[in-house]
mmCIF file of the N, C-alpha and C atoms, coordinates in Angstrom:
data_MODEL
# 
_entry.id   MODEL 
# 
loop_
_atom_site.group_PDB 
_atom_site.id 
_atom_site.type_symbol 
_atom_site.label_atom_id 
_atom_site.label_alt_id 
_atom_site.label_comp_id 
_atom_site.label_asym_id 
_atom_site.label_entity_id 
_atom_site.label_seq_id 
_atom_site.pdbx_PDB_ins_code 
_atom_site.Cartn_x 
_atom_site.Cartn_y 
_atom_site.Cartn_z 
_atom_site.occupancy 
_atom_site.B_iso_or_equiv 
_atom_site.pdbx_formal_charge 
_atom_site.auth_seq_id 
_atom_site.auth_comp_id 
_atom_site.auth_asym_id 
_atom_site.auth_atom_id 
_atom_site.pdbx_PDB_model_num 
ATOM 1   N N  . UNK A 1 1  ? 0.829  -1.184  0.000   1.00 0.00 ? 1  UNK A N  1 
ATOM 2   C CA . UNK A 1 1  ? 0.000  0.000   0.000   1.00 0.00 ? 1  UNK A CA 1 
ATOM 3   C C  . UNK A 1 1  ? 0.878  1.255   0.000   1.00 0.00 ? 1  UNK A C  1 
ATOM 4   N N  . UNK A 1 2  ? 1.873  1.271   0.546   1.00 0.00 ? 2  UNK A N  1 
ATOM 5   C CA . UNK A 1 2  ? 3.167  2.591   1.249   1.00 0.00 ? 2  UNK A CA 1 
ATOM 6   C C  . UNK A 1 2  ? 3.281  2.363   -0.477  1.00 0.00 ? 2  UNK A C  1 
ATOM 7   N N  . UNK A 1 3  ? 3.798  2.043   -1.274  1.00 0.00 ? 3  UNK A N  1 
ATOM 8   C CA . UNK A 1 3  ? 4.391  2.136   -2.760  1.00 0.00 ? 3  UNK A CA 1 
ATOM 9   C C  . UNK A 1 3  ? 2.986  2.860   -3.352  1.00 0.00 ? 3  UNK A C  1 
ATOM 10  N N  . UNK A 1 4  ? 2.366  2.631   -3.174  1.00 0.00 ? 4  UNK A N  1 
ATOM 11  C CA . UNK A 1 4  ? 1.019  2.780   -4.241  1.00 0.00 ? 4  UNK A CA 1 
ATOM 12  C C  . UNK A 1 4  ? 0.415  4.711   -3.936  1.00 0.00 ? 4  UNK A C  1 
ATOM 13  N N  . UNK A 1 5  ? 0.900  4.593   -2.475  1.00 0.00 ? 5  UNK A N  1 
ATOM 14  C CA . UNK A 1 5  ? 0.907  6.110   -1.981  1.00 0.00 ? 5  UNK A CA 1 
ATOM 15  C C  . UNK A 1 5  ? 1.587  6.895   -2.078  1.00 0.00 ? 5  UNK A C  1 
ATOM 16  N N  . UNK A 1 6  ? 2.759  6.614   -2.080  1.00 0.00 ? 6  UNK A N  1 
ATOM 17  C CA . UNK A 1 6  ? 4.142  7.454   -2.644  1.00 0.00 ? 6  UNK A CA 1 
ATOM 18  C C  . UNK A 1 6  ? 3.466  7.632   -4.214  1.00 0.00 ? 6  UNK A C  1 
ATOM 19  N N  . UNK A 1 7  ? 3.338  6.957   -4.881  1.00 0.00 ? 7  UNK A N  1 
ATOM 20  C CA . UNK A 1 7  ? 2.940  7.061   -5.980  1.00 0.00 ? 7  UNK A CA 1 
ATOM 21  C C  . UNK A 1 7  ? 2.130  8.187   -6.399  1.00 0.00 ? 7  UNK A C  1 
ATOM 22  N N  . UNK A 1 8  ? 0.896  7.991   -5.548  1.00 0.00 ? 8  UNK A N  1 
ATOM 23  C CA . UNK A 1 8  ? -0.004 9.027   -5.511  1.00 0.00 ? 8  UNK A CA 1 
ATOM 24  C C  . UNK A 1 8  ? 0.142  10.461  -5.054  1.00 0.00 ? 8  UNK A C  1 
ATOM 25  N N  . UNK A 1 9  ? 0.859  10.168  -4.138  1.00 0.00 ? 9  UNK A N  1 
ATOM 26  C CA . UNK A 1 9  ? 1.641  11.720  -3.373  1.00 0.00 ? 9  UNK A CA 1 
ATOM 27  C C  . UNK A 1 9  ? 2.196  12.197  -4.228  1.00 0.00 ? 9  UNK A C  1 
ATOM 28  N N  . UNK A 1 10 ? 3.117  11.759  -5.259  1.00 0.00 ? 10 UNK A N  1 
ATOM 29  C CA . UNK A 1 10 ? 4.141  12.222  -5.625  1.00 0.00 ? 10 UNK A CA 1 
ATOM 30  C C  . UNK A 1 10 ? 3.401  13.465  -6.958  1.00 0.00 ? 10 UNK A C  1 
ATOM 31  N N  . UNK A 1 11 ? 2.327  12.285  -7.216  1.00 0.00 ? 11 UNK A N  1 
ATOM 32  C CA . UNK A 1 11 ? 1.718  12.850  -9.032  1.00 0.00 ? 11 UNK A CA 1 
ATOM 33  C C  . UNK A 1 11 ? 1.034  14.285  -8.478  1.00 0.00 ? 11 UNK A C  1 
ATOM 34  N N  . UNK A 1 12 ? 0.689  14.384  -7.359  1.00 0.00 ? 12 UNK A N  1 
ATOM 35  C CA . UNK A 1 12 ? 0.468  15.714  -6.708  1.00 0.00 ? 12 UNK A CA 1 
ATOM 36  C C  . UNK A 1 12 ? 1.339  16.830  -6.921  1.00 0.00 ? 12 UNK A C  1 
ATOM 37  N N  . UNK A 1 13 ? 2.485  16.041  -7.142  1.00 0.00 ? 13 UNK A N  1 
ATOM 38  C CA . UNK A 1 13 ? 3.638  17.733  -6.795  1.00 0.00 ? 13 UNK A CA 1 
ATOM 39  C C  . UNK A 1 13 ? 3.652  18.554  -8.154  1.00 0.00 ? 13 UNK A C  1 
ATOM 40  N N  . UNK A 1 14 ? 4.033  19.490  -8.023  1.00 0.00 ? 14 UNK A N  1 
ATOM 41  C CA . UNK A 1 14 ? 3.988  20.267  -8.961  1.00 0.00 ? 14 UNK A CA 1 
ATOM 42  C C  . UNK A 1 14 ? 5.126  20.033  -9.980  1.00 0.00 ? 14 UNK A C  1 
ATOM 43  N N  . UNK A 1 15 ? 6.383  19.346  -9.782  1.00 0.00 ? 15 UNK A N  1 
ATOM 44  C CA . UNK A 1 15 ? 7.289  19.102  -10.649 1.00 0.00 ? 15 UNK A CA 1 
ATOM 45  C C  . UNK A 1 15 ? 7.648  17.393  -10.928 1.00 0.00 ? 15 UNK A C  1 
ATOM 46  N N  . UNK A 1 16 ? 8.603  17.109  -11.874 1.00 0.00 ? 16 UNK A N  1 
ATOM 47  C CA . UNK A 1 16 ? 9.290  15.801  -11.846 1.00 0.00 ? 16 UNK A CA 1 
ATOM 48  C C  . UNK A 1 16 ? 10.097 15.842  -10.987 1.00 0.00 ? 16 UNK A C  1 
ATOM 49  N N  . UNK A 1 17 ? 10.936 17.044  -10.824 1.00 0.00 ? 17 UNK A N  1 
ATOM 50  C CA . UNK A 1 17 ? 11.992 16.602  -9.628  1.00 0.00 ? 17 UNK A CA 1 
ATOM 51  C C  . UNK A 1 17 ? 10.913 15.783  -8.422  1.00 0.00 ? 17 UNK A C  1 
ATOM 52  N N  . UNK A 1 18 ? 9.907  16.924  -7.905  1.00 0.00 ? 18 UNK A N  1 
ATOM 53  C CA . UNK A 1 18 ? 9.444  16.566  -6.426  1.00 0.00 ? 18 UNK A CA 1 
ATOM 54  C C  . UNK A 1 18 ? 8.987  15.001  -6.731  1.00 0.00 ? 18 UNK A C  1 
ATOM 55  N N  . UNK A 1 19 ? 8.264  15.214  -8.057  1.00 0.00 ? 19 UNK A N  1 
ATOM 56  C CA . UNK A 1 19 ? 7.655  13.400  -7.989  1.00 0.00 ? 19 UNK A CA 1 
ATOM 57  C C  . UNK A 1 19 ? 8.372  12.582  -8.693  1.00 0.00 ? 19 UNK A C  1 
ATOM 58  N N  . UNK A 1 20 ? 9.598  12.753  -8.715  1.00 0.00 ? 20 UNK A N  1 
ATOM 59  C CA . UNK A 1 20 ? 10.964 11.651  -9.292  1.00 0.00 ? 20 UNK A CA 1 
ATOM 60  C C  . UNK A 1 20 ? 11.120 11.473  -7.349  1.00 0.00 ? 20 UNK A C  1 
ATOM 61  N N  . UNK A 1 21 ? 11.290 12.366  -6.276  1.00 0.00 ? 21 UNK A N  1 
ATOM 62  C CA . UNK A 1 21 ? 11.366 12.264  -5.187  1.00 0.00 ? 21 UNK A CA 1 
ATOM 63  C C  . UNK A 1 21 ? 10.558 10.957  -4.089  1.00 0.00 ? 21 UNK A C  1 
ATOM 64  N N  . UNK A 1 22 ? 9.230  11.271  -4.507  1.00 0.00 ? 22 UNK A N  1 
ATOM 65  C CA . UNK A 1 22 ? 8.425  10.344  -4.262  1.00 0.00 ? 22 UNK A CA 1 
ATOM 66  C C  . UNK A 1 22 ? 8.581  8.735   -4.708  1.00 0.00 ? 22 UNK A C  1 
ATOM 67  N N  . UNK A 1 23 ? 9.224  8.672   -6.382  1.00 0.00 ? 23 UNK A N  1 
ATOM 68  C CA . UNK A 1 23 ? 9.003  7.367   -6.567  1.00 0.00 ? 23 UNK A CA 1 
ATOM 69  C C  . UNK A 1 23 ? 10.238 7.019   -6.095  1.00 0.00 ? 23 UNK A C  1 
ATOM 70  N N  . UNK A 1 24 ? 11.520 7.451   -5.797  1.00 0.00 ? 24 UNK A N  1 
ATOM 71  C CA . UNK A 1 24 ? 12.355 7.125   -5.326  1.00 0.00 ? 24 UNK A CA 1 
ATOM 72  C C  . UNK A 1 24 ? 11.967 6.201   -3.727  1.00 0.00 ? 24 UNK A C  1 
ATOM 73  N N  . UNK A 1 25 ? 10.950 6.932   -3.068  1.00 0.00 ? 25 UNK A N  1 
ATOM 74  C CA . UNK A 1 25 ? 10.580 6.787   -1.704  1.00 0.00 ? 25 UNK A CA 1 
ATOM 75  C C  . UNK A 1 25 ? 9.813  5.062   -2.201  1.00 0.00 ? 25 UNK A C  1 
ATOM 76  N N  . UNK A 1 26 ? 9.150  5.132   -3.255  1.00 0.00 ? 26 UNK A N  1 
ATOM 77  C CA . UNK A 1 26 ? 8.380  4.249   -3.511  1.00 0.00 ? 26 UNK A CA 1 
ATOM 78  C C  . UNK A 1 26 ? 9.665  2.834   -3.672  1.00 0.00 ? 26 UNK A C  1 
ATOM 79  N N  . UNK A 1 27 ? 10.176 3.094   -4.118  1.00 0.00 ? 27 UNK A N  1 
ATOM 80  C CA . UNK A 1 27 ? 10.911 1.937   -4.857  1.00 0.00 ? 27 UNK A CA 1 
ATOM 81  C C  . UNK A 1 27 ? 11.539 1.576   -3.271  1.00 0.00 ? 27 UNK A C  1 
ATOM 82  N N  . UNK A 1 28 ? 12.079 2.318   -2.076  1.00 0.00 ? 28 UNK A N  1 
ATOM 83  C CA . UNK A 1 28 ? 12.399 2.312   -0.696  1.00 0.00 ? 28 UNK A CA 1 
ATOM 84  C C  . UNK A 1 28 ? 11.368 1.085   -0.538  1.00 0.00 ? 28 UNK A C  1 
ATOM 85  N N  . UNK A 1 29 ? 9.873  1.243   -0.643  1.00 0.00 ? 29 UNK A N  1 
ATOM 86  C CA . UNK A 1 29 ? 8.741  0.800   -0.026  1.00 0.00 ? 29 UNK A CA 1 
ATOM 87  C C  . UNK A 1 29 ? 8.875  -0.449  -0.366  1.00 0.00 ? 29 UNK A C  1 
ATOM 88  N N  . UNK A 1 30 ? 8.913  -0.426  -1.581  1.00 0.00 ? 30 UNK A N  1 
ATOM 89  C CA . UNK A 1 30 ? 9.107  -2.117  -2.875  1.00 0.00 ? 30 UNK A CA 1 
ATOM 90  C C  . UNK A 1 30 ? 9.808  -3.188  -1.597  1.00 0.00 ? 30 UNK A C  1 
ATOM 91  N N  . UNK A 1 31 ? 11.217 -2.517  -1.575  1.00 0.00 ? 31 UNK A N  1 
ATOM 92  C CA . UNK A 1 31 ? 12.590 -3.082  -0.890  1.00 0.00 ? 31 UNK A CA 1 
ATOM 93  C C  . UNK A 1 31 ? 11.852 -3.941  0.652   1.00 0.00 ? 31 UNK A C  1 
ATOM 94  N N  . UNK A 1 32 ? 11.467 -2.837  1.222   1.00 0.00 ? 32 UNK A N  1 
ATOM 95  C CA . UNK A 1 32 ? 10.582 -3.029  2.510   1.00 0.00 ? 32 UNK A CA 1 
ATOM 96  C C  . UNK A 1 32 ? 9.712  -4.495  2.434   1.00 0.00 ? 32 UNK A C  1 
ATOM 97  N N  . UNK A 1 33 ? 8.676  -4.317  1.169   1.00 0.00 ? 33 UNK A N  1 
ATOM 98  C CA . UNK A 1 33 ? 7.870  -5.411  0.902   1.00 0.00 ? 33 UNK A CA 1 
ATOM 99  C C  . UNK A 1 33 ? 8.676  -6.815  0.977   1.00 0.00 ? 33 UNK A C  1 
ATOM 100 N N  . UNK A 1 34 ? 9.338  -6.663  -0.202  1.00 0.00 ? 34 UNK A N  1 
ATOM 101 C CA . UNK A 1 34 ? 10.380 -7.477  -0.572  1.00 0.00 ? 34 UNK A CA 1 
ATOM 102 C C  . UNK A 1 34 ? 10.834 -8.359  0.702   1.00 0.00 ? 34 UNK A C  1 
ATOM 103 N N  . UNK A 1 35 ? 11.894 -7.535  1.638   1.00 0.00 ? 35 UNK A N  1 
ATOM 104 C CA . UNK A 1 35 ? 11.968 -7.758  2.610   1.00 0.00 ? 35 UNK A CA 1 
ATOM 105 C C  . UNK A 1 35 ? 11.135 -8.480  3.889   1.00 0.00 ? 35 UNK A C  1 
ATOM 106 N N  . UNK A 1 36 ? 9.927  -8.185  3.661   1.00 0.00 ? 36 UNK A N  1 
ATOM 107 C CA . UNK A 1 36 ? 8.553  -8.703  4.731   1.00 0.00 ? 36 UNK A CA 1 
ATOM 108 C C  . UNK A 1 36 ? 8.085  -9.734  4.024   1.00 0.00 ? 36 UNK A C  1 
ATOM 109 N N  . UNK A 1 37 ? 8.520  -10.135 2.512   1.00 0.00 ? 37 UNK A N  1 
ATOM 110 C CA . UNK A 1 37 ? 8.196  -11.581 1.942   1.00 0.00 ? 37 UNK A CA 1 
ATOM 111 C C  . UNK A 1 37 ? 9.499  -12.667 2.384   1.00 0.00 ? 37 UNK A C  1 
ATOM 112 N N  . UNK A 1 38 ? 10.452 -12.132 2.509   1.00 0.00 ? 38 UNK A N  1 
ATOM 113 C CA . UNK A 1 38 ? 11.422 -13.051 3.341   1.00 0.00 ? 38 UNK A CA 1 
ATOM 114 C C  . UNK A 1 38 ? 11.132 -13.327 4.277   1.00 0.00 ? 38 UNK A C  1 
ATOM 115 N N  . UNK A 1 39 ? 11.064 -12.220 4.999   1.00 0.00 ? 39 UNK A N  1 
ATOM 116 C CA . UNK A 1 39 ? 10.532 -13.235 6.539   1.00 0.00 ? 39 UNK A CA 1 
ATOM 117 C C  . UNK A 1 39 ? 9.436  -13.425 6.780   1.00 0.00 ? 39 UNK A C  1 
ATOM 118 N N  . UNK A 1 40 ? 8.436  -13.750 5.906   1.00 0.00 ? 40 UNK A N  1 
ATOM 119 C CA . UNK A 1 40 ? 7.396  -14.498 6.271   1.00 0.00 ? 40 UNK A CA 1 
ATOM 120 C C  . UNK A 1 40 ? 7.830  -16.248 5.697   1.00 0.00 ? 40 UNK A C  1 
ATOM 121 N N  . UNK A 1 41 ? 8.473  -16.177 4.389   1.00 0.00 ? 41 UNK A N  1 
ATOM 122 C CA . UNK A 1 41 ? 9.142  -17.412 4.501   1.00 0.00 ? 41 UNK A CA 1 
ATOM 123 C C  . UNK A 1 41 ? 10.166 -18.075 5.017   1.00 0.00 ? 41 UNK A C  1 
ATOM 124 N N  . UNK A 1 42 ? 10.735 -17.216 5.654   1.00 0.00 ? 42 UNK A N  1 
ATOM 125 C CA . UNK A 1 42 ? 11.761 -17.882 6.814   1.00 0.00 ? 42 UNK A CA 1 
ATOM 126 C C  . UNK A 1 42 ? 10.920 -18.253 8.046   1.00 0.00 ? 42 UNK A C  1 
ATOM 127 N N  . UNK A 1 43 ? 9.686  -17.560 8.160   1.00 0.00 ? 43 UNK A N  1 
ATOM 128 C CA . UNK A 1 43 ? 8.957  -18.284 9.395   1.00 0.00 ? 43 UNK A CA 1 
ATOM 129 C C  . UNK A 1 43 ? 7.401  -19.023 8.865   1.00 0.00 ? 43 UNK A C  1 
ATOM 130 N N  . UNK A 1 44 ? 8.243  -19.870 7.263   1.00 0.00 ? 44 UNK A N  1 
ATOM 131 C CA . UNK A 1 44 ? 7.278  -20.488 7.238   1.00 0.00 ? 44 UNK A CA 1 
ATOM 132 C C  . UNK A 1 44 ? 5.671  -20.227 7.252   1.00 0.00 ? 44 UNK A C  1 
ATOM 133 N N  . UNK A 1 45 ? 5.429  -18.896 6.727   1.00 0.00 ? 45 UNK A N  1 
ATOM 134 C CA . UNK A 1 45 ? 4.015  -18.146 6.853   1.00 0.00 ? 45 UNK A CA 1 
ATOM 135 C C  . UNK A 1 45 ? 4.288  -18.245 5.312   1.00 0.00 ? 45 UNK A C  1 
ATOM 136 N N  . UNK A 1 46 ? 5.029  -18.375 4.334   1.00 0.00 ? 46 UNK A N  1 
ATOM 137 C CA . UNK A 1 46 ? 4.815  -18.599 3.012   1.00 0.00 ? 46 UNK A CA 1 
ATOM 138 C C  . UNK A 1 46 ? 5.584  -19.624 2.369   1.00 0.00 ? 46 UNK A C  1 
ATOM 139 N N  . UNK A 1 47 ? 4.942  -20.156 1.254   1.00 0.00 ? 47 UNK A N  1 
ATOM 140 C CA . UNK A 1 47 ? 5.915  -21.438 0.560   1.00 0.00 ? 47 UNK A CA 1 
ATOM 141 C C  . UNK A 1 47 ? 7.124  -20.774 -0.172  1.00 0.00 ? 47 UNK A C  1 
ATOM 142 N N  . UNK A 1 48 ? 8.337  -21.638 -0.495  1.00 0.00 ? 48 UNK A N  1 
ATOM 143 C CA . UNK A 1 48 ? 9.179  -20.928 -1.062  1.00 0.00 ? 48 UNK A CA 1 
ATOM 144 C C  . UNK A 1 48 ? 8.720  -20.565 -2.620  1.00 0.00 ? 48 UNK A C  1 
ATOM 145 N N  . UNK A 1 49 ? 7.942  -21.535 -3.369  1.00 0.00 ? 49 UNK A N  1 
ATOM 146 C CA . UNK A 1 49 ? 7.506  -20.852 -4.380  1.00 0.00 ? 49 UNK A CA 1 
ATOM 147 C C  . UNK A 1 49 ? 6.587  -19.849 -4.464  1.00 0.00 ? 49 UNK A C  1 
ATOM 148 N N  . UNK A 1 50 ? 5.651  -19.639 -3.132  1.00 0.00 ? 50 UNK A N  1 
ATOM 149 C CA . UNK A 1 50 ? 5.170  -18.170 -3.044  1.00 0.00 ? 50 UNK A CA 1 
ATOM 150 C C  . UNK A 1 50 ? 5.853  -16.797 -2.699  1.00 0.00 ? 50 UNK A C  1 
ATOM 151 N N  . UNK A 1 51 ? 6.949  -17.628 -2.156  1.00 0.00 ? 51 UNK A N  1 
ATOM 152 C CA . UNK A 1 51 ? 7.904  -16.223 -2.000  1.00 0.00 ? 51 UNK A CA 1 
ATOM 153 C C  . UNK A 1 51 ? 8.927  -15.880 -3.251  1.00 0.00 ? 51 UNK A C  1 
ATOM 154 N N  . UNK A 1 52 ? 9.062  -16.657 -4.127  1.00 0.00 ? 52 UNK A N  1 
ATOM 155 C CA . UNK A 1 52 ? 9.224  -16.365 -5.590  1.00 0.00 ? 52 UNK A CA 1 
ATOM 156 C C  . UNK A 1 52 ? 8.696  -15.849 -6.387  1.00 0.00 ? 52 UNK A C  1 
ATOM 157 N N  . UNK A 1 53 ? 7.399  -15.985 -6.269  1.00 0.00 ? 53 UNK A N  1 
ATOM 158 C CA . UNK A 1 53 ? 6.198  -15.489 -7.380  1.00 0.00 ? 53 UNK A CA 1 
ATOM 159 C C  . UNK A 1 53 ? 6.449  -14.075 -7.133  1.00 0.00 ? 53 UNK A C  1 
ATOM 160 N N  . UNK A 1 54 ? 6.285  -13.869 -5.314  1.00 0.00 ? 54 UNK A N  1 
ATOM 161 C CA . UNK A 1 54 ? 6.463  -12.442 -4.968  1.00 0.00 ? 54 UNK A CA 1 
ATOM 162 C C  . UNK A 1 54 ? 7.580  -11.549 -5.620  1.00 0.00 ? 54 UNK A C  1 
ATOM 163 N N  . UNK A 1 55 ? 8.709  -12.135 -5.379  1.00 0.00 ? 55 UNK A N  1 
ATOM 164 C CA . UNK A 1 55 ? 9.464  -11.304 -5.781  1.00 0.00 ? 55 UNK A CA 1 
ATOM 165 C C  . UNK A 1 55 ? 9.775  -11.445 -7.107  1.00 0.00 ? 55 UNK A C  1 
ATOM 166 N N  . UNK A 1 56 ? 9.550  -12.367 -7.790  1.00 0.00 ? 56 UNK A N  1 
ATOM 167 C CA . UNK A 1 56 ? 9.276  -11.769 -9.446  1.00 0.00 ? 56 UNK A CA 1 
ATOM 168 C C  . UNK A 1 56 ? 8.254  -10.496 -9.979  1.00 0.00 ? 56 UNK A C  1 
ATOM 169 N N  . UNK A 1 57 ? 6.985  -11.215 -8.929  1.00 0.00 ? 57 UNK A N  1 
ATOM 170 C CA . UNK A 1 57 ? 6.148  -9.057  -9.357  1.00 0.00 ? 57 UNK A CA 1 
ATOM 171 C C  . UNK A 1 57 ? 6.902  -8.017  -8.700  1.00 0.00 ? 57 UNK A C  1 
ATOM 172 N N  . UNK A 1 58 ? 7.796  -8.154  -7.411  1.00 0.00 ? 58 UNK A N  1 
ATOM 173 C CA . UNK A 1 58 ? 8.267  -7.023  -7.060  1.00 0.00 ? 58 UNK A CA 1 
ATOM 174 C C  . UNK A 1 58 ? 9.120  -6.513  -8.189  1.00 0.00 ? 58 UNK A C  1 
ATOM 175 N N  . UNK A 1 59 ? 10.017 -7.465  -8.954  1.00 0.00 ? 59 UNK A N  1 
ATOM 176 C CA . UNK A 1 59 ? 10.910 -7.318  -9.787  1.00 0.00 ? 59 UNK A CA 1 
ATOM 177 C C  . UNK A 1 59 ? 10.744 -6.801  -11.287 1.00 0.00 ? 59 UNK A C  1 
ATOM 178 N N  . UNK A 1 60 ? 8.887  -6.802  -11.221 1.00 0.00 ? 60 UNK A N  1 
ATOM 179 C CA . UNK A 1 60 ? 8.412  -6.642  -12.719 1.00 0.00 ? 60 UNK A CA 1 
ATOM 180 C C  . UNK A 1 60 ? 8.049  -4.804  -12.057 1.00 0.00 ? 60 UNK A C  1 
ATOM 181 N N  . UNK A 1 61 ? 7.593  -4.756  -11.028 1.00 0.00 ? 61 UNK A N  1 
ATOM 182 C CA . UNK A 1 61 ? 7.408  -3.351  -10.554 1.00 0.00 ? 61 UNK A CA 1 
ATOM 183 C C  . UNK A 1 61 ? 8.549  -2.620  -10.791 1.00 0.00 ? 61 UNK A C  1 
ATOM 184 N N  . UNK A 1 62 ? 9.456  -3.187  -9.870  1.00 0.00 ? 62 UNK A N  1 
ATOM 185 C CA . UNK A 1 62 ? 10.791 -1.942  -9.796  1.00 0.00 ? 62 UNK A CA 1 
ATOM 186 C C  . UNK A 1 62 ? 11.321 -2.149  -11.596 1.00 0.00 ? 62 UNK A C  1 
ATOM 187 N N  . UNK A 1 63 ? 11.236 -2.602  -12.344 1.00 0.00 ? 63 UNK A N  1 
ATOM 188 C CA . UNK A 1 63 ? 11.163 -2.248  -13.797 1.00 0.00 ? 63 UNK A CA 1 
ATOM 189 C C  . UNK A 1 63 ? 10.389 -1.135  -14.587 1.00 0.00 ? 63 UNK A C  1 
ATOM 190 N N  . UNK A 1 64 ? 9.083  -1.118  -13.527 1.00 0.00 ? 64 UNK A N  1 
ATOM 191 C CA . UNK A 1 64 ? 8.267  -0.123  -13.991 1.00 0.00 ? 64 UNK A CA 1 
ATOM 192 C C  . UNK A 1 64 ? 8.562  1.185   -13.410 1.00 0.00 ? 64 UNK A C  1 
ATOM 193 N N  . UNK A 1 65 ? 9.001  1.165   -11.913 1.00 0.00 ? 65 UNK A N  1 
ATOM 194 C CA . UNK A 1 65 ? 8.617  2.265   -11.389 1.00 0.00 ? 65 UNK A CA 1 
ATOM 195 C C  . UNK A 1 65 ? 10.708 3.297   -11.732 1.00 0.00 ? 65 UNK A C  1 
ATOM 196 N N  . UNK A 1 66 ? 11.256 2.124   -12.338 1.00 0.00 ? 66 UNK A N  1 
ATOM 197 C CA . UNK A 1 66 ? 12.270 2.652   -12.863 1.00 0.00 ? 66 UNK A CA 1 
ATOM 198 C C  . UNK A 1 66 ? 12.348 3.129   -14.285 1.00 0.00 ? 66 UNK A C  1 
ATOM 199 N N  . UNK A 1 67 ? 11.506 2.439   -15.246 1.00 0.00 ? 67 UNK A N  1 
ATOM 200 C CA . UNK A 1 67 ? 11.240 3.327   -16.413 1.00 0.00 ? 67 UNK A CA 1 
ATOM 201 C C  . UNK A 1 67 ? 10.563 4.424   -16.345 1.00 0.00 ? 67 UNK A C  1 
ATOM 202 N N  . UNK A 1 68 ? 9.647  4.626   -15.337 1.00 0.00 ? 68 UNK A N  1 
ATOM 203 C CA . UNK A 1 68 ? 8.772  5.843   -15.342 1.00 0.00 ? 68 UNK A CA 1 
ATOM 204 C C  . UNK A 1 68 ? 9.881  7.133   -14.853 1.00 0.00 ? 68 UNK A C  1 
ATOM 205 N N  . UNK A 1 69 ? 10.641 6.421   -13.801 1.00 0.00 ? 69 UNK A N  1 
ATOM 206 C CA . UNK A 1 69 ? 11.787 7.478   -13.307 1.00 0.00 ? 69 UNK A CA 1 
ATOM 207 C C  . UNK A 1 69 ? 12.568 8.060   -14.346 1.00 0.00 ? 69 UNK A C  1 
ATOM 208 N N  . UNK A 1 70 ? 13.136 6.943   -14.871 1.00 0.00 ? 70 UNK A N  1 
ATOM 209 C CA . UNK A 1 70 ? 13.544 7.439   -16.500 1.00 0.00 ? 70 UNK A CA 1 
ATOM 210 C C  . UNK A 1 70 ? 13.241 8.433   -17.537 1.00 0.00 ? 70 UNK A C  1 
ATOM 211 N N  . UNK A 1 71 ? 11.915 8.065   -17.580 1.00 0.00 ? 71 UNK A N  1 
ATOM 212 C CA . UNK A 1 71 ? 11.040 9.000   -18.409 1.00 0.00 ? 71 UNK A CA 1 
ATOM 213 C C  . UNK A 1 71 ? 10.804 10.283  -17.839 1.00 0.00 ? 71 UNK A C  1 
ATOM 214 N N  . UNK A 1 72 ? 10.663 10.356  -16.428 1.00 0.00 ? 72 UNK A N  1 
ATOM 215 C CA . UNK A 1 72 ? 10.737 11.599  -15.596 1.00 0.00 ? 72 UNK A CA 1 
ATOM 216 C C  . UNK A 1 72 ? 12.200 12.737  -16.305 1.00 0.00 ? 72 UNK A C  1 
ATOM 217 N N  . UNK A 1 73 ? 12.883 11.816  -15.940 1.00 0.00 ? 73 UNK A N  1 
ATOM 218 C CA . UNK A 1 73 ? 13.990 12.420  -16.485 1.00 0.00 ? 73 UNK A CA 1 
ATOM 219 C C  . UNK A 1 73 ? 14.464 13.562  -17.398 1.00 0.00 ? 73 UNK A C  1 
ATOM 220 N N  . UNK A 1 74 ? 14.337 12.892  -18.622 1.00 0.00 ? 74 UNK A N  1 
ATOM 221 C CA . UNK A 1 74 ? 14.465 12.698  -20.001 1.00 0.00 ? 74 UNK A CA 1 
ATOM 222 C C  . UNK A 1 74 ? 13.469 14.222  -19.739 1.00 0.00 ? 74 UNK A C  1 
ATOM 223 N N  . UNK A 1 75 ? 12.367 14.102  -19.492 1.00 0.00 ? 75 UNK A N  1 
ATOM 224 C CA . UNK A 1 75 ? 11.080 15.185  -19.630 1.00 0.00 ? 75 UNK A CA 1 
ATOM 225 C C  . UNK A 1 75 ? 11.666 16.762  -19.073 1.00 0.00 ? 75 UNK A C  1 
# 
């Protein structure tokens, strides 16, 4: 949810810098997730192939939320 809000916060600001700022925060959030899918499978609250699946969409996200940064850029 924290990624999806940064997101939203960010498209608020008045520039790319401020909301290149935000998705930066976002991609922070990703890491976080990421992180809270490990240890739910280190304590066995997820299978290891569910904690794969996970971090392949995390991995298809931070692709996205890094081309968009990109494109921020460039703009």
């Amino acid at each position: 949810m924290s990624i999806a809000l940064n997101i939203a916060e960010g498209s608020g600001k008045s520039s790319d810098k401020d909301f290149n700022h935000f998705l930066n925060i976002a991609v922070g959030s990703l890491f976080e997730t990421i992180a809270s899918f490990d240890i739910l499978r280190d304590n066995h609250l997820i299978s290891e192939s569910e904690f794969c699946s996970l971090v392949d969409f995390g991995n298809t996200i931070s692709s996205q939320l890094g081309g968009f940064k990109k494109k921020l850029v460039k703009s």
